[in-house]
C-alpha positions in Angstrom: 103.4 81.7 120.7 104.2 83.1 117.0 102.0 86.1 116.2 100.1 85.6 113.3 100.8 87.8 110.2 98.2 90.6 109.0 97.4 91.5 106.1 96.3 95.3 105.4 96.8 94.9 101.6 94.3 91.6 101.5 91.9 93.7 103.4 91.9 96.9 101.5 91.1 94.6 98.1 88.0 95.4 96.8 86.4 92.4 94.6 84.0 89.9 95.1 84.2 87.9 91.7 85.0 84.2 92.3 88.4 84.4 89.9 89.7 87.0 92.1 88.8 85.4 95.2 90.2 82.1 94.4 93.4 84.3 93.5 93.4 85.4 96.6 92.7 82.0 98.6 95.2 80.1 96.6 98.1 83.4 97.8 96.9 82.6 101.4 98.0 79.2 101.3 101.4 79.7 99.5 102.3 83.1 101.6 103.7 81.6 104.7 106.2 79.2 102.8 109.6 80.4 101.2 108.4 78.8 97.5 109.4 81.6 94.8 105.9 83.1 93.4 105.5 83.9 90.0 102.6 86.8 89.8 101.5 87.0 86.1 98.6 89.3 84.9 98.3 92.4 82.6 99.6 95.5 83.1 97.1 97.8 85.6 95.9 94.4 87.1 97.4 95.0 90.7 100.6 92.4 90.7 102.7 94.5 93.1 99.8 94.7 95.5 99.4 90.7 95.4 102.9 90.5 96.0 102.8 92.9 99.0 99.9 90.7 100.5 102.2 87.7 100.2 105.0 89.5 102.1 102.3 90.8 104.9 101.4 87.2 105.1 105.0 85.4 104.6 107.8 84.0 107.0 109.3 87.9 107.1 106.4 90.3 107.2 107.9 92.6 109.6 111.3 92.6 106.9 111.7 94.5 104.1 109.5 95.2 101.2 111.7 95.9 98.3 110.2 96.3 94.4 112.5 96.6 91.5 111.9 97.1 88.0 114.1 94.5 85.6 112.6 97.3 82.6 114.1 100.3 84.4 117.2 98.4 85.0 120.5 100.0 83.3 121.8 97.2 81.5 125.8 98.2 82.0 124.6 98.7 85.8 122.2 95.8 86.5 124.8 93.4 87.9 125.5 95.7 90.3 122.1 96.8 91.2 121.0 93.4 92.3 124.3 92.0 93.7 126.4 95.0 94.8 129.4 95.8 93.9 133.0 96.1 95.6 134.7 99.6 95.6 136.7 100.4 91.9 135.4 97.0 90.8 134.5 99.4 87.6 134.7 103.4 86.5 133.1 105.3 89.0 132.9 102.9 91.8 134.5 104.9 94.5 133.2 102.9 97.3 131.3 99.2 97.9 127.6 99.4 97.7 125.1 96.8 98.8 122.8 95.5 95.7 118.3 95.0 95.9 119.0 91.6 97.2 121.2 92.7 100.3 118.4 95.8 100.7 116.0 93.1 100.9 117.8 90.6 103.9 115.2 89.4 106.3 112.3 90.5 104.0 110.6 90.0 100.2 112.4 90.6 97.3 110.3 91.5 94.1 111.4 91.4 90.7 108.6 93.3 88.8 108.2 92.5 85.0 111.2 89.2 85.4 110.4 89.1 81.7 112.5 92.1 80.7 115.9 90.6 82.6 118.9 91.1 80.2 120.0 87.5 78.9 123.3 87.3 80.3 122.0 87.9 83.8 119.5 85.5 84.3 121.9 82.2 84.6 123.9 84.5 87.9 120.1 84.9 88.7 119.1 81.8 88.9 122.6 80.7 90.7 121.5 83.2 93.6 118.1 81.3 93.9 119.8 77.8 94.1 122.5 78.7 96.1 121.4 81.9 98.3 124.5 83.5 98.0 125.5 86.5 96.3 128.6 87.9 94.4 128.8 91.3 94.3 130.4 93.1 91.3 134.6 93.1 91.6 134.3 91.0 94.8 136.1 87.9 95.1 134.0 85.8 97.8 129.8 85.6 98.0 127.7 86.5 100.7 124.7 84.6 102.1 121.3 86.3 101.7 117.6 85.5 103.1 115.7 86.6 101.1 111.9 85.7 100.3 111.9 86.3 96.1 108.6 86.9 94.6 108.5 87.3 90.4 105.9 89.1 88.6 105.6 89.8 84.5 102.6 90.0 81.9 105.0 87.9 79.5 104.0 84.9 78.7 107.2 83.2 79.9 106.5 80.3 78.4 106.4 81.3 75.3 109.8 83.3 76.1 111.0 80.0 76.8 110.2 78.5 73.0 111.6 81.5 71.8 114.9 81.1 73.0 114.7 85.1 75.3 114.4 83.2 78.8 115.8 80.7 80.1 113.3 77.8 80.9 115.4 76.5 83.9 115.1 80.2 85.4 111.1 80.0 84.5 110.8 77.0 86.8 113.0 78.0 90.1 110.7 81.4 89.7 107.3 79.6 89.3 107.8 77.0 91.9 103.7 78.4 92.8 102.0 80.7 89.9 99.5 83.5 90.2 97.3 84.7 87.1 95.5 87.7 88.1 92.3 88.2 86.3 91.4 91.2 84.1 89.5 93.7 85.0 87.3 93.0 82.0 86.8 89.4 83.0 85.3 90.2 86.4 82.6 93.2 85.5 80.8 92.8 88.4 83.7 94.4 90.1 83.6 97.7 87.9 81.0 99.3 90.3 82.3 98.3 93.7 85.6 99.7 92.5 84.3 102.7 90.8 83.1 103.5 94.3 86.0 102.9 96.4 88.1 105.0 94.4 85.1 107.8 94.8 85.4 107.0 98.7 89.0 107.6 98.3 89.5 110.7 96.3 86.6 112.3 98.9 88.4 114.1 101.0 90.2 116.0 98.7 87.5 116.4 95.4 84.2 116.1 97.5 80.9 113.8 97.5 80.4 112.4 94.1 77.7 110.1 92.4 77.3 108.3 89.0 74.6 108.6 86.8 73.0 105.6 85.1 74.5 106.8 81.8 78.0 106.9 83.0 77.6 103.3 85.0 76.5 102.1 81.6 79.4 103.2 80.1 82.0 102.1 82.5 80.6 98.1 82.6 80.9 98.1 78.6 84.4 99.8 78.5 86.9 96.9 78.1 89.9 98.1 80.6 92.4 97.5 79.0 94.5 99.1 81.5 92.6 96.9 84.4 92.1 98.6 87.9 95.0 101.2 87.4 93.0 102.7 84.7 89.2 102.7 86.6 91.2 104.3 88.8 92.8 107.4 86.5 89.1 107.3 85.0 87.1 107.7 87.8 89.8 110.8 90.0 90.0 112.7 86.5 86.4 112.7 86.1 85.1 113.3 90.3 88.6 116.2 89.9 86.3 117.6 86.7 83.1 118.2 88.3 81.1 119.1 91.2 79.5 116.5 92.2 77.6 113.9 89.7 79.5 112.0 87.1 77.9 111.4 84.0 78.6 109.9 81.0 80.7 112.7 79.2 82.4 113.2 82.2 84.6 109.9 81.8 87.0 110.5 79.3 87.0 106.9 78.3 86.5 105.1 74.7 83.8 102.5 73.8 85.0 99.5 72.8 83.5 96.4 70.8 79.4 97.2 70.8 79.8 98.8 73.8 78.2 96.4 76.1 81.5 94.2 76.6 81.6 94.2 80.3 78.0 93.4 80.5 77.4 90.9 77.7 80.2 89.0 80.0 77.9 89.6 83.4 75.1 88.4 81.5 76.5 85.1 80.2 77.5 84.2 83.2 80.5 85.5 84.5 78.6 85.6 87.7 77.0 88.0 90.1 78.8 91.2 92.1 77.4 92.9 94.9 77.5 96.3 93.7 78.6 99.1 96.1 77.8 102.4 93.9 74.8 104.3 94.5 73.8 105.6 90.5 71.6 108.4 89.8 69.9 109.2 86.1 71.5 112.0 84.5 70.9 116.2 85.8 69.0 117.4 82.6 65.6 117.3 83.9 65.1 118.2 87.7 66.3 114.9 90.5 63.5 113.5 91.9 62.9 110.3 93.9 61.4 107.6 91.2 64.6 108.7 89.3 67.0 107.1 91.9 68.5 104.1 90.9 69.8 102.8 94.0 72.2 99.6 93.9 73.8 99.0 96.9 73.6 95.3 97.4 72.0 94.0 94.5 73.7 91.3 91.8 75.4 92.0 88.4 71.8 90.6 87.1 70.1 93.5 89.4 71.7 96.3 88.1 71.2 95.5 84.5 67.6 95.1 84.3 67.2 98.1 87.0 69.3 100.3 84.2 67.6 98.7 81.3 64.3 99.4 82.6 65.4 102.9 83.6 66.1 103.8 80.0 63.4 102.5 78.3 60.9 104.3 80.9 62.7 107.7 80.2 62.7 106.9 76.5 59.1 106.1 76.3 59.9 102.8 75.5 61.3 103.4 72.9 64.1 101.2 72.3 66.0 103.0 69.5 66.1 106.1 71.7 67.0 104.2 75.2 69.5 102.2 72.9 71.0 105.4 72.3 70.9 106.9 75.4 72.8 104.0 76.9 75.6 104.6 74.2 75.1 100.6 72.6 73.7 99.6 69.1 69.7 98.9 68.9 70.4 95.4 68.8 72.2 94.8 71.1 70.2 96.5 73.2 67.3 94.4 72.0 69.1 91.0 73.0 69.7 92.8 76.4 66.1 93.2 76.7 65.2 89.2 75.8 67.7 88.1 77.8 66.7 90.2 80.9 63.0 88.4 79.9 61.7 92.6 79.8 58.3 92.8 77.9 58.3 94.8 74.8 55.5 97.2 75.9 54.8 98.1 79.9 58.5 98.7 81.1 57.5 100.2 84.6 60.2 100.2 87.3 60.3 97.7 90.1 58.0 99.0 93.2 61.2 99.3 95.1 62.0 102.1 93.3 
């Protein structure tokens, strides 16, 4: 009986918006086959970690796991990086040495940012894919190889293609099954859950941390352009920077658009997120218990009117002043507040909290 693959990568993925999980169900379904994947998605928006869960899941699991650059490639060198090359096939080659795809026998080979393969490579690429064999550098026969190759770029290929930079028959052996991975920015009800993973993981080493309502505010309106790698950077410089809450100041991030970016999205309709971060309202005045915020468990929706609410009751209602404190224009703040169906005068919190 074969043993069924695992997937520790898959597991560890923290995310519940519907784009990402659909992602993620449509990678399950292609992983065990040998089809060439094409992972596409900005830069920061986890590619090699998609492409590990499709080796954990694939044909080879228990194989090799190798990642190469084509950016970092030396061009005079990148023949023989991939395919090996035969001992003084060139200066300097004093003995034969086995390329990425021979490193990768009986496992995944993946080709990070595909996009940036020099030109005259790609047609001896695309040979290897067709044929499975391999010629390295100075040698004078090919090789067989097994490997399982996985592509991933945040070109737009396609366009490559009109352009004349990459060759359209190598786009299609590489995207025989394409993945687009969302942005970061286009699944905000994500930010939170994230936000405290990453808290969870820097723990042992920085300490306990929480975030205020200020600085939750400010992370769902930033608009990531460096997806998950920079929530990431964000979240370990600012829980490295101080004892133990995280407010606003503390994340040494910049507003973009109006500053409610990531929630204007939530709020027309990019769906709900179970948020797993527990937020507190800022340390100026004393903590006490009507000031907890908590949001474990409670939709995208939730969590805005919870925070909305919050600011206008500290503000005394005043919506110019909780407009400010929440770093976003008046007005926008003011469509927030219709949207949310808040009334204009008694803004008391929910019993709950």
């Amino acid at each position: 009986m074969n043993e069924i693959p695992r997937s520790p990568t898959l597991e560890a993925i923290v995310g519940d918006d519907p784009a990402l999980r659909l992602v993620l169900a449509r990678a399950m379904r292609v992983a065990p086959t040998r089809i060439p994947v094409l992972v596409t998605g900005e830069s920061g928006a986890g590619k090699e970690l998609l492409a590990r869960v499709l080796h954990e899941l694939g044909p080879k699991p228990k194989g090799p796991f190798v990642a190469v650059n084509c950016g970092t490639l030396a061009r005079e060198l990148a023949e023989s990086q991939l395919f090996g090359h035969e001992r003084g096939a060139f200066t300097g080659a004093g003995s034969r040495r086995s390329g990425w795809f021979e490193e990768a026998a009986g496992g995944t080979l993946v080709l990070d940012e595909i996009g940036e393969l020099p030109m005259d490579l790609q047609p001896k690429l695309l040979r290897v894919l067709e044929t499975g064999r391999i010629r390295r550098v100075g040698g004078s026969g090919e090789t067989a190889v097994e490997v399982r190759l996985l592509a991933t770029t945040l070109r737009d290929l396609r366009r490559d293609t009109q352009r004349g930079s990459f060759r359209l028959d190598l786009f299609h052996r590489l995207a025989g099954f394409e993945l687009r991975l969302p942005a970061l920015r286009d699944r905000p009800g994500d930010i939170l859950a994230l936000a405290q993973h990453f808290l969870d993981e820097f723990k042992p080493d920085l300490g306990p941390h929480v975030i205020t309502a200020e600085a939750a505010t400010k992370l769902l309106a930033h608009d990531w352009p460096g997806n998950v790698r920079e929530l990431r950077h964000v979240i370990r410089r600012a829980a490295l920077l101080t004892s133990a809450v995280i407010d606003a100041p503390n994340l040494e991030i910049e507003a973009t658009g109006d500053g409610a970016t990531g929630m204007s999205r939530a709020a027309d309709g990019s769906g709900p997120g179970a948020a797993a971060v527990d937020l507190v309202r800022s340390p100026a005045a004393p903590l006490v218990d009507s000031d907890l915020l908590p949001l474990r468990n409670k939709s995208f929706e939730q969590i805005q009117t919870d925070v909305f609410v919050w600011a206008l009751r500290r503000n005394g209602n005043s919506r110019r002043r909780a407009a400010a404190a929440l770093g976003i224009s008046r007005s926008t703040f003011c469509d927030r507040v219709r949207r949310l169906g808040l009334a204009p005068g008694a803004c008391p919190l929910p019993a709950s909290q």
